[in-house]
C-alpha positions as CSV (number, residue, x, y, z in Angstrom):
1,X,24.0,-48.0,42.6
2,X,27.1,-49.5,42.1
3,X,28.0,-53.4,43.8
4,X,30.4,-52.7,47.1
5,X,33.9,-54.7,46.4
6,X,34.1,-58.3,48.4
7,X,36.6,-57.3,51.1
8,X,40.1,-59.9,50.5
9,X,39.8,-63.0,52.4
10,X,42.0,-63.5,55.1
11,X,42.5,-66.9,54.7
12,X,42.1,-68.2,51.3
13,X,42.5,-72.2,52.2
14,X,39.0,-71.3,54.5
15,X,36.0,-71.2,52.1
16,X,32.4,-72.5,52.3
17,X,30.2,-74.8,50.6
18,X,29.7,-73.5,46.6
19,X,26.9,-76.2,45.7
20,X,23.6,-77.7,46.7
21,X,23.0,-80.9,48.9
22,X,23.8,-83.9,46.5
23,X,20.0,-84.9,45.6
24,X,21.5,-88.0,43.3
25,X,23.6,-89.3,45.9
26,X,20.9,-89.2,48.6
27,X,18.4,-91.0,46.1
28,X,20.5,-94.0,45.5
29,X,20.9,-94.2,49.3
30,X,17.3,-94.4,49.6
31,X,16.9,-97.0,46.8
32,X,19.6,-98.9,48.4
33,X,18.2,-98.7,51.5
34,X,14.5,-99.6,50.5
35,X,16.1,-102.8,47.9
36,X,17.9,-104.3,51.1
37,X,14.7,-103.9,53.4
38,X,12.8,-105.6,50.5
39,X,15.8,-108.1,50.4
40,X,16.1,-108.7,53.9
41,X,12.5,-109.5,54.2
42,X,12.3,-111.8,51.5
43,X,15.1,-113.9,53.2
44,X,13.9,-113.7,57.0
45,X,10.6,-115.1,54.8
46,X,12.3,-117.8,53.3
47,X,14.7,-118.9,56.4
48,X,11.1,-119.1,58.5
49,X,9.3,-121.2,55.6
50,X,12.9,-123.6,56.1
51,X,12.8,-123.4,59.6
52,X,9.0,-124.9,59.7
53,X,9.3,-127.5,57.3
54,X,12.5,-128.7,58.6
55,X,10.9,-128.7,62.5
56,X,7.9,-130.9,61.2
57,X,10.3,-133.4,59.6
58,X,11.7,-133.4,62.8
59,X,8.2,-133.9,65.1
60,X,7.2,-137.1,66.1
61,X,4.5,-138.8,64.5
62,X,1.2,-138.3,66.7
63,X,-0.1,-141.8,67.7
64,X,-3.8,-142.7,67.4
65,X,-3.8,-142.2,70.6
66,X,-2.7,-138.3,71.3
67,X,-5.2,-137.8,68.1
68,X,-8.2,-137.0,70.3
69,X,-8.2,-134.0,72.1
70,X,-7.0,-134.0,75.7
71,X,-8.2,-131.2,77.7
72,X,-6.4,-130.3,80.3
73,X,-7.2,-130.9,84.3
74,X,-8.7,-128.5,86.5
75,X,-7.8,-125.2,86.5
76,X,-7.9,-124.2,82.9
77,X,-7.8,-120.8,81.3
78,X,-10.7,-118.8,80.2
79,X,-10.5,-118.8,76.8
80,X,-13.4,-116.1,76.4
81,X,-14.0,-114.5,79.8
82,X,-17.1,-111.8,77.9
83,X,-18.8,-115.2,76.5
84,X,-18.5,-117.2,79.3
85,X,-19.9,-114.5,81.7
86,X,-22.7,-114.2,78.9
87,X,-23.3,-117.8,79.3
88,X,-23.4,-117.6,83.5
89,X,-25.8,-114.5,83.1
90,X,-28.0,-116.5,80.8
91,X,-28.0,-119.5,83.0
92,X,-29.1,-117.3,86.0
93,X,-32.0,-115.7,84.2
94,X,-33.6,-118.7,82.9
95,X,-33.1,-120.3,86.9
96,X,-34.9,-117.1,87.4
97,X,-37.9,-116.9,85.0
98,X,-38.6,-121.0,85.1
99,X,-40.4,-123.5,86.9
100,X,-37.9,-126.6,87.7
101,X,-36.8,-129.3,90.5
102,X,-35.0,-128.1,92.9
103,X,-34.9,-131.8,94.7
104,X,-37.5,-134.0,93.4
105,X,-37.2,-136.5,96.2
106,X,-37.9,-133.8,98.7
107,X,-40.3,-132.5,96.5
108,X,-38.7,-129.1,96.5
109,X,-39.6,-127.0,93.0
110,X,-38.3,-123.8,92.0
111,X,-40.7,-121.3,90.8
112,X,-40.4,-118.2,88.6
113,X,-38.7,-114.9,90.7
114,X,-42.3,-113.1,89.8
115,X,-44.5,-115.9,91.0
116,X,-42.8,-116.0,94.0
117,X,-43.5,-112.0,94.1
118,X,-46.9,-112.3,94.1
119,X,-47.6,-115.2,96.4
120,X,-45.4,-113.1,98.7
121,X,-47.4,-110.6,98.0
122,X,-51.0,-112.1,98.5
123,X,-49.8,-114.4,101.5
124,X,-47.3,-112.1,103.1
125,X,-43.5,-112.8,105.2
126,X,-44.4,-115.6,107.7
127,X,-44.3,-114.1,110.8
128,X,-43.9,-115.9,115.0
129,X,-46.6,-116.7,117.1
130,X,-46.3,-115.0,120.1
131,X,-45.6,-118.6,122.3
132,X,-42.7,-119.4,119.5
133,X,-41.3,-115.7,120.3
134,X,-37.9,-115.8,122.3
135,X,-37.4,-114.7,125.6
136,X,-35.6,-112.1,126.6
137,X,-32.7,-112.3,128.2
């Protein structure tokens, strides 16, 4: 079978693309691209390093004084709200599960939650005699 003839062009100045994408020009964009990232970084690197040296030139000396640590007044931050609950829940369990003054002028003592338990238990809930009941109204 014989190749049909190409039909003239209408308008020779008109054409289309005769070649591929330019793969050499597009990889020396990309090297030039990734060589001023690299660049760039290297200097933003370099002007921070500048920047802190030339601020702590700069500071004040600390004085003997502002060398202890201050902490700050009342209402501070938690710096660790997870370990700090932790610590409350630890606190509570050992008021719990220990015997300990409560008041030892009053001689008030605390006693372990399953001590109490069981002399609740044996004694029972105090209950009203029926001349201390109230009246009613």
């Amino acid at each position: 079978m014989a190749a049909e003839p190409v039909p003239p062009r209408d308008n020779p100045d008109v054409s289309h693309e005769r070649s591929d994408v330019n793969l050499r020009a597009i990889a020396a964009f990309g090297l030039a691209l990734v060589i001023a990232a690299l660049v760039i970084h290297i200097a933003l690197y370099w002007l921070l390093a500048y920047y802190e040296r030339s601020a702590a030139r700069r500071a004040p000396a600390i004085s003997p004084m502002q060398a202890e640590r201050q902490i700050p007044p009342p209402p501070r931050l938690q710096v660790s709200p997870p370990a700090d609950l932790a610590e409350l829940r630890a606190a509570e369990e050992k008021a719990l599960r220990t015997y300990g003054w409560i008041d030892k002028e009053r001689k008030i003592v605390r006693i372990p939650i399953d001590r109490a338990i069981e002399i609740l238990a044996e004694k029972g809930l105090p209950a009203r005699k029926a001349e201390e009941k109230r009246p009613e109204q």
